[in-house]
Residue, then its C-alpha position, 0 to 999 in steps of 0.5 A: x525489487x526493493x532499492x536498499x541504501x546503506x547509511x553513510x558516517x561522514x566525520x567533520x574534524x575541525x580544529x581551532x586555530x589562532x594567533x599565538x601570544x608568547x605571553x600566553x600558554x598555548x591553547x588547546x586544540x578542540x575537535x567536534x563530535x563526528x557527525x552520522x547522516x543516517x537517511x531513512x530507507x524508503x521502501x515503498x484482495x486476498x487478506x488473511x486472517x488468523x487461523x481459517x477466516x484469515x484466507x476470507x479477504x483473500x478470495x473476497x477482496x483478492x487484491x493482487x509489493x522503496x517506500x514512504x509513510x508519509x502522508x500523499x501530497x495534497x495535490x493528489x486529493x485536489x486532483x481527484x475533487x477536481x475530477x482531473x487526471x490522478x497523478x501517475x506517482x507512487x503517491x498517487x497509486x498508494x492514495x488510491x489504494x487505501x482509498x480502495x481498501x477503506x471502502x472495501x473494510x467499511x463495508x461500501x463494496x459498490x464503491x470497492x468495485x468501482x475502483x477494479x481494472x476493466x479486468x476484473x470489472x469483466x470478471x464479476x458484475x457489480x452485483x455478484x460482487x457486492x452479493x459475495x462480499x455481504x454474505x462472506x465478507x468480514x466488515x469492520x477491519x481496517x487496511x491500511x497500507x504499509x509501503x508502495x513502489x513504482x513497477x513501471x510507468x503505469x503500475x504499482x505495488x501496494x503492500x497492505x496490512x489486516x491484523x498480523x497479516x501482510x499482502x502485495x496488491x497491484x494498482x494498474x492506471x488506466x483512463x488517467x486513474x489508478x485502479x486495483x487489478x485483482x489476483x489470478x486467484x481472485x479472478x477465477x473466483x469471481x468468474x464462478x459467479x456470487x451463488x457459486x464463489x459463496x458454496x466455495x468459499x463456505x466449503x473451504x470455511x472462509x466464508x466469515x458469515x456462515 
């Protein structure tokens, strides 16, 4: 899914020229060093944890994979002070990602939630999720992310990244604005309801606060 471009050696040979004098030896010919053009590759929730508590982010955040590492463009940021249409690039999407996952691995489920599909925002109410997130979730992580691509005109894929841990996540723009479309997993999950999703998460010892 991802373009890959092999890289290209152009060599430029460039010889010295000029009049002979008869008087004069002739001169010696120079040649420079062959230039390499090497372009970069740009290749652009559930999180897992190490060990047991490695699944905890999987079932709790259930976020549902070329790529640039540089910084969104300012217009995307001026975009969203401005209350207009987010940007449907893939600088657009990967700001509003991270944007979700800093809320989320801060501790603001209220806002993580927010930033859900309709779908996923039918499948569990704000409370239940906030509900979930408190009792199993693990705070204090950073997510950040690592690469994003186009799928589409109007969907992503993020890959982020928590401890040694990589994830491919989904961002769907809907009503002019990126949102993260949870997984299959994380949907069936949320369905359960806060009270049951937490005994599940708790049976299966990914329940980081139990």
């Amino acid at each position: 899914m991802n373009a890959r471009r092999g890289t290209f050696v152009a060599e430029v040979t460039a010889v010295a020229t000029s009049v002979r004098n008869p008087s004069r030896p002739a001169p010696a010919r120079y040649a420079e060093r062959p230039i390499s053009i090497s372009p970069v590759m740009n290749h652009i929730h559930p999180f897992r944890r190490v060990g047991a508590l490695a699944l905890i982010a999987v079932a709790a955040l259930s976020f549902s994979a070329g790529c640039s590492d540089d910084e969104p463009p300012a217009g995307n940021s001026a975009a969203a002070a401005a209350g207009g249409p987010e940007p449907k690039t893939v600088e657009g999407a990967r700001a509003a990602a991270q944007t979700v996952f800093d809320r989320f691995s801060g501790g603001d489920f209220a806002g993580a939630w927010e930033m859900y599909t309709a779908k996923g925002k039918q499948a569990i109410s704000k409370a239940d999720y906030i509900k979930l997130n408190e009792a199993c979730s693990r705070k204090g992580l950073a997510i950040s992310l690592t690469s994003a691509r186009m799928e589409g005109p109007d969907k992503a894929i993020v890959i982020a990244k928590q401890l040694v841990a990589a994830q491919s996540y989904t961002m769907v723009y809907e009503n002019n604005a990126w949102k993260l479309e949870p997984a299959a997993e994380g949907l069936a999950l949320y369905k359960q309801g806060a009270a049951r999703a937490i005994a599940a998460q708790k049976r299966a010892g990914t329940c980081a606060n139990a």
